[in-house]
Every structure is written in C-alpha cells, then in structure tokens.
N, C-alpha and C positions, 0 to 999 in steps of 0.2 A: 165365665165372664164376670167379670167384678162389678158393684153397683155404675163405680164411675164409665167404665166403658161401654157399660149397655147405654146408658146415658148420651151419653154423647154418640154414641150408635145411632139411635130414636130420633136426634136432633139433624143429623146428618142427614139422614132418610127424611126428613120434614122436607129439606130442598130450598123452599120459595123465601125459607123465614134465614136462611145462608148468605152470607158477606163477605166473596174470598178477596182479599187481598193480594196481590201479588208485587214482592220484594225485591230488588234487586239482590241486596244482600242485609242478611237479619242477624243483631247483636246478642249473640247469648255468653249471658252473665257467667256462667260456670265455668267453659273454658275461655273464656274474655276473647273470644274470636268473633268474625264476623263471615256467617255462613252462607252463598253465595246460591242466588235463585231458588229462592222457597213460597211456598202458597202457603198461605195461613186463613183457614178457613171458621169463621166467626159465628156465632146466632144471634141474632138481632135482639130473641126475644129472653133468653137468659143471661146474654151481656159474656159469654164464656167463651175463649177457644175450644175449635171442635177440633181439628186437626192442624197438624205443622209438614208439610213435607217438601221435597223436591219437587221445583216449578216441571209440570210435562205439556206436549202439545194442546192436552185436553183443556189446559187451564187458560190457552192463548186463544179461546174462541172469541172472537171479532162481536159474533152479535151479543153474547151473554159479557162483554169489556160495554159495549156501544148502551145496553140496557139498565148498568149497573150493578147488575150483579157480581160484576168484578172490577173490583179497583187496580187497574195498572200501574201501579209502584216501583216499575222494576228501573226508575232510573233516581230510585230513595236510597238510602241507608236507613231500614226498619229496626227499631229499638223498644224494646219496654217501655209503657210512661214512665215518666221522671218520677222523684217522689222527692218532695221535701219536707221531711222531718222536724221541721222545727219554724212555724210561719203563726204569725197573730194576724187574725181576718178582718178583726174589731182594732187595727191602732194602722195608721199610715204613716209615711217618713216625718220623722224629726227634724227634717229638712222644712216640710212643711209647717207644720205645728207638732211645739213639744209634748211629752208623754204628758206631763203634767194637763195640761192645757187642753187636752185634746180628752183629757177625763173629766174637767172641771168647766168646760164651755161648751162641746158639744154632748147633744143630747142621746139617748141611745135609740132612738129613730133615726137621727142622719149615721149614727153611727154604724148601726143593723144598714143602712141601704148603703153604706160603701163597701162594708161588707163582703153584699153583691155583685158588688163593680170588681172587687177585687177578687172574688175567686171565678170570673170570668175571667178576665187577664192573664191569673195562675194559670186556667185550664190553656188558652189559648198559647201560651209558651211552650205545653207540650209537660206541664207537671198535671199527672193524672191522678195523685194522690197528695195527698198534703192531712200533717199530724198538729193541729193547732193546741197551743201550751199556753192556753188561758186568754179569758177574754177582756183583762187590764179593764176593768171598772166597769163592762156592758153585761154584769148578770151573769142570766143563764140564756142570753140571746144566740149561745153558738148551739145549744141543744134542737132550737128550732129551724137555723140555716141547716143543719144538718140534713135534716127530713127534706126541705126546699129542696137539696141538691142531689137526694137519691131517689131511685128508682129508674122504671124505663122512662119514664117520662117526667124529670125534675120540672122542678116550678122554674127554676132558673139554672143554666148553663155553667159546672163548677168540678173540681176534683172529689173524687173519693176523698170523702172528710173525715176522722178521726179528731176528737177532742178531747179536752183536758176540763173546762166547765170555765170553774173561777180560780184555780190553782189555789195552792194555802200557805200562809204565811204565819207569823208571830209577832204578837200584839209588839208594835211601836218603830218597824221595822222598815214596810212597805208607805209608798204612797198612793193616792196623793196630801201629801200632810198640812194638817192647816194651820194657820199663819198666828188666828188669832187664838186658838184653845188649843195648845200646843200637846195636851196631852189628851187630846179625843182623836178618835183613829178616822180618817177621812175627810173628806170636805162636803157640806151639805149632801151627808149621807152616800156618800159614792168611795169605794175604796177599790184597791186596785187589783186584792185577792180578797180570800176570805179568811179574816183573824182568827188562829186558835193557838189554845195554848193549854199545855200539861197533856199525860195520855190520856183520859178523859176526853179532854176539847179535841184530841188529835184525830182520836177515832171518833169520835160524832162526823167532825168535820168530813172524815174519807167518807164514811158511809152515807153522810147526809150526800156528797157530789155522786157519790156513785148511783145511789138512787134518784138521784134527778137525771141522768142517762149520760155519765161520762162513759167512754170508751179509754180515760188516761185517768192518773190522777199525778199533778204536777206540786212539787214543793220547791220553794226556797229555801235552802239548806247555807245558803250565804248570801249576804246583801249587806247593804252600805247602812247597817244599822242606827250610826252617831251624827246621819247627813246634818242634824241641826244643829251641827257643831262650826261648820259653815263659814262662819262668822267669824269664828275664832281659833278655826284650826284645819283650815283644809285639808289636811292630812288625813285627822284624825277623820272628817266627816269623808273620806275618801274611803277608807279604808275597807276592805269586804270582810265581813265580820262573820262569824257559825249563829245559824239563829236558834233552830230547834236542835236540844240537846239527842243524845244518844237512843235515851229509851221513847223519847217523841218517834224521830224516823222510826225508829225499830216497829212503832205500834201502828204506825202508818202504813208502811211498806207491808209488815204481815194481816192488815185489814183487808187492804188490796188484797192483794194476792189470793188469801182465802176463798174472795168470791172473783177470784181469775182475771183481777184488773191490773194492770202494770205502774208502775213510780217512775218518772220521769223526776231528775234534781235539777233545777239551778245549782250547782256547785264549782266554787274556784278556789276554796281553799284545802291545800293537802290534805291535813288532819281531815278534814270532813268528808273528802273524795275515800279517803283508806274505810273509813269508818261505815260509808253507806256502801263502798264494794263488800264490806266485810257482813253487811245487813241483804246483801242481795237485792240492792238497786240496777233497776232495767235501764236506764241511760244517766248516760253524766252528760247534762247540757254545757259549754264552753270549754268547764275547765283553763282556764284563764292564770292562774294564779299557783300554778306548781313548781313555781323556779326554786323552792328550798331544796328537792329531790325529784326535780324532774324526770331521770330517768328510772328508779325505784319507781313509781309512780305509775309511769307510764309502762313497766314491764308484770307489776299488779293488776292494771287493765285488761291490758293483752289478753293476761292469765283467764280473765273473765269472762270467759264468752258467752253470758250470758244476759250481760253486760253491753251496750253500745255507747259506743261515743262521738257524741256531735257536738264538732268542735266550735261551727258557729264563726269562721274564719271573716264570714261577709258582714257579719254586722259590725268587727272591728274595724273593716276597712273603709266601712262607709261612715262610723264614728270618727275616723281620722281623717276621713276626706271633707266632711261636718267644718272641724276646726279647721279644716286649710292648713293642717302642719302643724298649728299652733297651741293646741290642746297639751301639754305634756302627759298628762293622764289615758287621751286616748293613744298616743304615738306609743304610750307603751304598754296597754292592751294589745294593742297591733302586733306590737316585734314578740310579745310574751307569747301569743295565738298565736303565731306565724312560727317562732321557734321551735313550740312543743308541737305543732303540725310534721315541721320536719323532722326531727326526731323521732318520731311516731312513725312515719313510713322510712326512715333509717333502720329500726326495730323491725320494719316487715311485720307491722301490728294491719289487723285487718278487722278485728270488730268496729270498723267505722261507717256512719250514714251522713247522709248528707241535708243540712239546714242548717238556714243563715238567720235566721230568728228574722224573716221576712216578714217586715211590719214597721219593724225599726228605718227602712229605708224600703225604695217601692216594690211593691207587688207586679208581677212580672220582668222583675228582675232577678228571681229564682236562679237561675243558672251561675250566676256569678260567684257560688259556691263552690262548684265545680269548677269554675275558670280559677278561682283561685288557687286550689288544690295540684291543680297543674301547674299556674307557673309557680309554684312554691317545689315541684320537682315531683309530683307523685305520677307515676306510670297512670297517660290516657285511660287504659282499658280501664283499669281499676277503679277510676273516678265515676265511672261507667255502670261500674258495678256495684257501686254505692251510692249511685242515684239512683238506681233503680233496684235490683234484688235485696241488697242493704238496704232499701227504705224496710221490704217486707220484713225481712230478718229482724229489725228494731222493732216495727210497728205492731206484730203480726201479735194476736189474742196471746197468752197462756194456752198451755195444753190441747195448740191450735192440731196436732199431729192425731188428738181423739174422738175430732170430728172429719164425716166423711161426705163426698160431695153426693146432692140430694136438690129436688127441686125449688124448696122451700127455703134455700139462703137466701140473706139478704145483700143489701150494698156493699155492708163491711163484714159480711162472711167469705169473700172470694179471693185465695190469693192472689197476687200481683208482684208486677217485679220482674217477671221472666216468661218467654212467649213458648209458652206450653200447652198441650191439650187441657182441659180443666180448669184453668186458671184464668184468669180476669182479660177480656180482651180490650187490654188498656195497652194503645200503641201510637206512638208517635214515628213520625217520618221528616228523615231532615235531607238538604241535598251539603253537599263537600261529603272532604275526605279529613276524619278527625286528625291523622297522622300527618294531615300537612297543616290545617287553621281548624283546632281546636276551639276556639273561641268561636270563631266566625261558624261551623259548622255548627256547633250547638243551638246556636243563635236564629240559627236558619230553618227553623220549625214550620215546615209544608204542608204537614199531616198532622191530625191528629184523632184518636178514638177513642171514648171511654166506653168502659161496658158497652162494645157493640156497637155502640151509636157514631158518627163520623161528625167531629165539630168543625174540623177546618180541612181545607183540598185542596190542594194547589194553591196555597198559602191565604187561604181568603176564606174568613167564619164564615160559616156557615147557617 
C-alpha cells in the first residue's frame, strides 16, 4: 500500500470528520465526459478527496442525507472548481475608476479591503482557485491576503490563491507616470511593478519577490513604452514595444526556476513570444499582437508544452465594450484576441488555461472567459477542461511530480483541477445542461466547496 492510499485509508476509517457528496453526474477532465451517479467522499479536516465511486444504496441513507453528512447533489452537474488563471485582486473595473487613478487616489487599505470583497465573489461564482499576476501598485499586500485566505479555517471566505507579488518591469515603461517629473518612475512614490534593469537588477529583483513569498514571478516583456508620446503621436505612444532585452528574461526566467518558481510574461509581440518560448517561459499572457506570423507562432506554442497560454479573450472584450464600439485601439485588440483564439483551436492547440486578467473588469465575472471561448467556436467540454484541470497544468509548482502526498501540505500543496482521490476537494455544483445554454449553465453556480469546506448550497452563501 503506497503512502497515499494508506492515507486516505486512515481518513476514511475516521468516519465523523467524512462529507459525501452525492452527484448526479460528475465532469472529468481527461475524457471530457460526464460520468453519471458518483459519491465523492471528502475530509473536512485535510481539505482532500478520499474516494470517487459509483452512487450505491448505502449512499441514499435518509437519516445520514437528513444529518448532513451527506450532500444530495444528485439533481447537479458536479465539476472541478473553476480556476482562473489570470485575475488582479488589488485593481477593480475600469469601468469604475481607471488603473491610473485607482493607484494614485486610493490608498492601499481600501484597496487590501476590496481585495476581500472580491475574492469572496470569485469564490462564490464557483472559481476555487485563482493565479493573481501582480498587485498594480499595492505592495506586497497580496502576500498577506494570501495567509487570510488559507487554511481550514481562513480569516476570510476566498479561492486557492497563487501570486505573483509586485510583477517587474523596466525602468520608464510602467505606470503610473507623473505629470510633473516626467522622468522619475511613479507618482508620490507608488508604481505599478517593481523597476529593474540590467542582469544584475534583474536577478536581485526575482530573488528579492521570491523571498518575500511569491508563488509566480510575472514580467512585462511588452508594453506601451512611448505612452508619453500621447500628445503627439498616438500611434507611436500606442504601440507595444520589447522592454527587457534577451539576456534580462533569460536571467529571470533561469533565477526562478533554479529555486522552482515559474515566469509568467505579459507578451504581445512575436519576436518576443519566439524568444521567451525559446528561454523556457511557463505562460504567455494575451498574446495579443501575432498578426505578422500568426500561424508560425502559434504552431511554436503548441510545440511547447510546457508552455501555457492564456489568451485573456475577456479583458479585450470588456475593453471594447469600455469604448462602446468607439475605441479603434480596443476594436482591434478584440478581433486580433478573438482571431488568434480561433486559429489556435483550428490547430487543435491544447496547452491553454483560462484567465480574463479579471480585475480589469469585475470580479465575479470570471466565467465570461469561458463564455467566450465558446462562442468563438471551441468544443464545450474543452472550455471545461481549461478551467479547470488547465488551471492546474499552468499553475501547478515545478517538479510538482517529486513530491508525494503526506499530512503536512499546505493550501498550495494540493492538486486540483480534477475530482480524484488525493486531490484538493474543490467542487462546484451547477444545475442545466451545458450542451443546451452553456452560458446560462455555467452561470448557474448552486454549490460550492473549497478544501472540504461547503461555501454556498442550494444557491445561497453560506
């Protein structure tokens, strides 16, 4: 008997500390099917599936349904938690106040307590994991939400969090830029990564976030470098420009790594997508800006699988919905995202996860990622499987295959993604039928569980 199954043995036999659920019919990732009457049997106090099987008589007992000890689900479709891969916890929609603005007038107390509000929300849509890619001008404040949100008993009600810290930049690049000392980097001390520059500055900077307790470490490898051109050249200050050269990424990306941390890019221009696949970057955020060699490009991806790509379809759409049509800039963010999306599942390319840079527009609207991915033509299931076991696939440690389950993990030691013995009992329960109102079924989030614990039932937090 292998460490894990004795384990899970021991917890079984515990009994009292067991949360079966019962499914109508439950989505597994691997053959994109939905497997019909299953009991999935939970531990309260490790947060883990203990078993998955075939719903039997013994599971329909009246008084141990009437007690709680058993959840009757069976008129659900049970799924994995969602995962979105790509959400800012510290920045709310642009609709509201913009990015600028919203670094430069509120403080990072209101900003840490919306925070709050917002990965309640997350959790409550049925995303039980969520990969945050910098905290746009609030610090190291996502290091300490983090802790708030883990354990058996969080300070406050939120997804398996993953962060990135303060993400890095290069000097003159990022904002938010000030008005009157056009050549000092921020505004009354607040900026929106953390500037470095040269290999030198590059590697301080990874090591300095990683020792402050990133679980990511995230670069801008393209941004709108000339925006204070502005005035006289909207083009030019349009333009997405390569910020850190070659041997920067290179020193970054192998800093990480060394001590088993993974690089996430902002990247939308070709040259610099070929150059950081060729450096062994673990995700390409957007992607945006491939239309010289679109399909070159995108069959170097593919190639990658070690490699994820989050295309980030929902933040284009909610930037074009922004301008009401009238933006030219974002209308064609939009068709550029939306083009190479489908192209991309033309290819039968599957290294992709799911995140809408949710932050940029609101939180608990996570799913519209997914809605999108569909009506732009990608096979249901698949969307399915990239919100959920694709989150893990992208998210999951380095050299996660050389640790073995034990009692001593923590929050972000558990896989997730897929409703298996051992693995993270993060489940959401929705009612429809995807195959008829995809939208509306997703939408329609009944259930919910992280690690064990049951946040929403019969559609009402808990």
């Amino acid at each position: 008997m292998t460490q894990l199954q004795s384990q899970l043995s021991s917890e079984l036999c515990a009994g009292s500390d067991t949360l079966k659920v019962l499914a109508g019919r439950l989505f597994d990732p691997h053959s994109l099917k939905f497997i019909p009457s299953q009991t999935i049997t939970t531990s309260k106090t490790s947060g883990i599936i203990l078993s998955v099987e075939t719903t039997t008589e013994n599971d329909l007992d009246s008084q141990q349904i009437a007690s709680g000890e058993t959840l009757d689900l069976r008129h659900l479709s049970i799924l994995p938690g969602f995962v979105d891969a790509h959400v800012h916890f510290f920045l709310h929609s642009y609709s509201e106040t913009s990015w600028n603005d919203q670094n430069t007038t509120e403080s990072l107390v209101e900003r840490t307590i919306r925070a709050t509000v917002h990965a309640r929300k997350t959790l409550m849509t049925g995303f039980t994991t969520v990969r945050d890619l910098g905290t746009e001008g609030a610090e190291d404040a996502d290091i300490a939400l983090r802790k708030c949100l883990s354990g058996p008993n969080p300070l406050i009600p939120g997804p398996r969090y993953f962060c990135a810290n303060r993400a890095i930049v290069c000097t003159g690049s990022y904002g938010p830029k000030n008005t009157i000392h056009v050549n000092q980097e921020g505004t009354e001390g607040v900026t929106g990564a953390e500037v470095a520059d040269g290999v030198d500055g590059c590697i301080r900077a990874t090591r300095r976030q990683i020792g402050a307790g990133a679980d990511w470490i995230k670069i801008y490898a393209n941004y709108r470098f000339r925006s204070r051109m502005q005035d006289v050249s909207p083009y030019t200050a349009g333009a997405s420009l390569a910020t850190f050269n070659a041997l920067e990424m290179e020193n970054i990306i192998n800093t990480a790594h060394s001590v088993g941390v993974k690089v996430a890019a902002h990247a939308t221009g070709a040259e610099t997508i070929s150059k950081l696949l060729e450096l062994g970057i673990d995700s390409i955020e957007h992607g945006t800006d491939l239309v010289s060699h679109p399909d070159s490009l995108l069959r170097l991806l593919s190639a990658s699988p070690n490699t994820t790509w989050v295309p980030t379809l929902a933040v284009h759409y909610f930037a074009m919905q922004l301008g009401e049509g009238k933006d030219p800039r974002a209308n064609l963010a939009w068709k550029i995202s939306s083009d190479m999306f489908k192209r991309a599942i033309g290819m039968g390319m599957e290294n992709i996860a799911c995140g809408g840079d949710t932050g940029a527009f609101s939180h608990g609207e996570n799913a519209m990622e997914m809605k999108l991915m569909v009506r732009l033509g990608a096979d249901w299931r698949k969307v399915l499987k990239w919100g959920t076991l694709g989150g893990w696939e992208s998210i999951r440690p380095i050299h996660w295959e050389t640790k073995s389950y034990h009692a001593g993990l923590g929050e972000n030691d558990y896989r997730f993604g897929c409703v298996t013995p051992g693995w993270a009992a993060d489940l959401v329960g929705v009612a429809g039928e995807f195959d008829k109102d995809f939208e509306g079924t997703v939408d329609d989030v009944q259930f919910v569980m992280k690690s064990g614990r049951v946040y929403k039932l019969n559609g009402r937090e808990l």
